[in-house]
N, C-alpha and C positions, 0 to 999 in steps of 0.2 A: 387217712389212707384212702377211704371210700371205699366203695362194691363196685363188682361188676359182673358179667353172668358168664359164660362158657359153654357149650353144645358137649352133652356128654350120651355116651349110650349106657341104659343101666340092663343089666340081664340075668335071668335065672342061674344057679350054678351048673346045669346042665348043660347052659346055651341054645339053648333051642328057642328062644325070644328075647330080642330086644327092643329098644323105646330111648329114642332120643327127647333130651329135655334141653332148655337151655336153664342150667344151675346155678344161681350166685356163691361166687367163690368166696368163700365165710371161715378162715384160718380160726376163728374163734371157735369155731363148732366143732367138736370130736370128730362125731359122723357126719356123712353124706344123711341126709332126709332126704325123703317124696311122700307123693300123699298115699296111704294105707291100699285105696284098691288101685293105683296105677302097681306098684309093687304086687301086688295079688295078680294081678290080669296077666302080669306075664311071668310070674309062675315063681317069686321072691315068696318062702315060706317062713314066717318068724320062726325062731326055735328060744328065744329068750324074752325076758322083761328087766329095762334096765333102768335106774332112776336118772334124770335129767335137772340139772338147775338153769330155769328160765333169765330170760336178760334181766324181769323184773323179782328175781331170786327165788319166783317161787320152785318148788320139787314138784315136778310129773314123772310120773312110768307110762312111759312108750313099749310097744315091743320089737324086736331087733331083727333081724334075720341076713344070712350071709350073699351077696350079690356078683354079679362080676361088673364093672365097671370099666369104659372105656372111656379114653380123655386124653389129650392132645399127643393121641399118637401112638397112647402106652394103654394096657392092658392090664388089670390088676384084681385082685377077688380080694373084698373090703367087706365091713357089716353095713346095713343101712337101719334107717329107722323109717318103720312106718307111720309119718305121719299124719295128721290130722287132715279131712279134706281140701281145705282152705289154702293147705302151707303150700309156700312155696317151695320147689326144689333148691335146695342147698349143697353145694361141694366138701364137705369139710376135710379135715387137717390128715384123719385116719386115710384117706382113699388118698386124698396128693401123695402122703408119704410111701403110698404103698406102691405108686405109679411114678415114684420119682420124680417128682415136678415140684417145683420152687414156686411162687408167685411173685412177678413183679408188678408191684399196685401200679406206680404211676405209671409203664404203659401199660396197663392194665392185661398182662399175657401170663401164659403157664411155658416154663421154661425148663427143661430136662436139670435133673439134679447132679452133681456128681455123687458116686455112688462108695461109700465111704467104708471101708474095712480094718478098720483098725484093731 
């Protein structure tokens, strides 16, 4: 399938700050990640600790906290994880589904969903 990255803006639940990233779009990952004090700085408070299984299986606890999230077009309030300094930002599965966005890998784009009520 491959990766590829996206321009998202992540922000406080208040709105009173946001921060564009460009995020790799990671369907395998529950949540969206950023690194712990970029989330901090603009005012993203954890309120939880949740367990994680790494690609190489190991279990970490991260701690979580609720964000609002903007991404190609659409507006959505998702949880994020604070991660680790290092990490790269990630898009994951929770925040597409909650902004209605589909991913199409090979041309690598985020595509509105139909919105489904059955």
């Amino acid at each position: 399938m491959g990766t590829f990255y996206w321009p998202i803006e992540v922000g406080s639940m208040d709105g009173s700050a946001f921060e564009t990233v460009d995020a790799m779009v990671d369907t395998g990952a529950f949540y969206t990640k950023l690194p712990a004090s970029q989330l901090r700085r603009i005012g993203v408070v954890p309120n939880r600790r949740r367990r994680f299984r790494l690609g190489d299986g190991r279990i970490v606890e991260r701690e979580t906290g609720p964000a609002i999230v903007r991404v190609a077009g659409e507006e959505t309030y998702t949880i994020v994880v604070f991660g680790e300094e290092d990490t790269s930002p990630l898009l994951g599965a929770y925040t597409l589904e909650g902004a209605a966005l589909v991913v199409d890998p090979q041309g690598q784009l985020l595509a509105p969903a139909d919105n489904l009520m059955l």
